[in-house]
C-alpha positions in Angstrom: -78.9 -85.2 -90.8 -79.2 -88.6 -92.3 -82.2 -90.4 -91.3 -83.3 -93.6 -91.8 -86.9 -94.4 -90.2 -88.0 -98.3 -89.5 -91.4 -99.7 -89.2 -92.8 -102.9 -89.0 -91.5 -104.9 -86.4 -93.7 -106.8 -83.4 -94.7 -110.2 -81.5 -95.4 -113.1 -84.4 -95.7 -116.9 -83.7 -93.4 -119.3 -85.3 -94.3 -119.9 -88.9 -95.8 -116.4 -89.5 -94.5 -113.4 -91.5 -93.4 -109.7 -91.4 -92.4 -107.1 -93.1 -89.9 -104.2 -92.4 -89.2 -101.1 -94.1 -86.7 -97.9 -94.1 -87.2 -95.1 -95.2 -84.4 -92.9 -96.1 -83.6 -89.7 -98.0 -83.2 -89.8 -101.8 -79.5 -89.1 -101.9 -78.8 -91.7 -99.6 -81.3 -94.4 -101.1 -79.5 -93.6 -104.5 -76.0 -94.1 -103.9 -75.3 -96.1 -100.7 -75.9 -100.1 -100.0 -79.1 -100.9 -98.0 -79.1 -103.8 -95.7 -80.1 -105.6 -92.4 -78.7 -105.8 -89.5 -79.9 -107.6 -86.0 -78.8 -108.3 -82.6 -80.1 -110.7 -80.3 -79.9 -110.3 -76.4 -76.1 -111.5 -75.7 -74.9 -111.9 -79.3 -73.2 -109.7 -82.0 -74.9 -107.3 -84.7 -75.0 -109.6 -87.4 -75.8 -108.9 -91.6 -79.3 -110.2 -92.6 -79.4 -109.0 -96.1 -78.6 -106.3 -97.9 -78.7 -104.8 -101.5 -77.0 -102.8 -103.9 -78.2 -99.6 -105.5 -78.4 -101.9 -109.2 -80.4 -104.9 -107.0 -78.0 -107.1 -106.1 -78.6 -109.2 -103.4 -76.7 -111.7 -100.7 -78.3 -112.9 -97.5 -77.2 -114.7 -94.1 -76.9 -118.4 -94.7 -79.5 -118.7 -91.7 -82.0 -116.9 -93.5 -81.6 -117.4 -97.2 -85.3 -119.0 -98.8 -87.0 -117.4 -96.2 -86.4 -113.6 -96.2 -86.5 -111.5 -99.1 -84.9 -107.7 -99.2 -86.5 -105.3 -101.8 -86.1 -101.8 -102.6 -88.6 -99.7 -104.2 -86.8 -96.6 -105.7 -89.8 -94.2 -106.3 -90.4 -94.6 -102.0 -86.9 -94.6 -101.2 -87.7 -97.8 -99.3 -86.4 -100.9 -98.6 -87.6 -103.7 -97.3 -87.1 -106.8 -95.7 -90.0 -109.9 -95.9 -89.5 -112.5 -93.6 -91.8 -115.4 -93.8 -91.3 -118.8 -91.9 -89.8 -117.0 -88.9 -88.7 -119.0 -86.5 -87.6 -118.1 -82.7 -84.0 -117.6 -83.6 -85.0 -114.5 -85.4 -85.5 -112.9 -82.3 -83.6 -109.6 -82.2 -83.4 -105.8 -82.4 -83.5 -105.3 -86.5 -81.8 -102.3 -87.3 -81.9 -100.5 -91.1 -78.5 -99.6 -92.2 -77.1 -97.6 -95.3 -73.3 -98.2 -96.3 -71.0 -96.2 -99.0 -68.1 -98.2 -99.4 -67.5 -98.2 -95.8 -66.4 -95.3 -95.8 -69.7 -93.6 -94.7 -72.3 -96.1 -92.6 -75.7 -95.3 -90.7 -78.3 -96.6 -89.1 -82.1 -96.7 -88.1 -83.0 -96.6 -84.4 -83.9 -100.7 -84.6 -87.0 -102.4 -84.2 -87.6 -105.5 -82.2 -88.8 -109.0 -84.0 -90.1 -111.6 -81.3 -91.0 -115.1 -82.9 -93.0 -116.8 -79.6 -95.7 -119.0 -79.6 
């Protein structure tokens, strides 16, 4: 069973930082797209960031300059660095792992709040 374990989410004020990771097996980490996902109360699932298995990386135009998605290969990890938050980045993050959309899965989500 393909697991894919978040951490790092909570309650920051405006301005501040965070910084999520995902842990996932190796065979998954190796071959499939990583990215970010989040839903906010009321709206869609929408793509954050995500990055290719060679580093490539495209971002949300609402988040680009101020979020940064990393992987680090001997961890299996990836992460997502989120500085300037603001309180539009409130939402349910969830880790997802994509192979050609053919296969797709997903962490269990972890809640951002941005509130002063």
């Amino acid at each position: 069973q393909v697991q894919l374990v978040e951490s790092g989410g909570g309650l920051v004020q405006p301005g501040g930082s965070l910084r999520l990771s995902c842990a996932a097996s190796e065979s998954i980490f190796r071959t499939y797209v990583m990215g970010w996902y989040r839903q906010a109360p009321g709206k869609q699932r929408e793509l954050v960031a995500r990055i290719t298995t060679d580093g490539n990386t495209n971002y949300a135009d609402s988040v680009k300059g101020r979020f940064t998605i990393s992987r680090d290969d001997a961890k299996n990890t990836v992460y997502l660095q989120m500085n300037s938050l603001k309180p539009d980045d409130t939402a349910v993050y969830y880790c997802n792992a994509d192979f050609y959309h053919i296969n797709s899965y997903w962490g269990q989500g972890t809640q951002v709040t941005v509130s002063s």
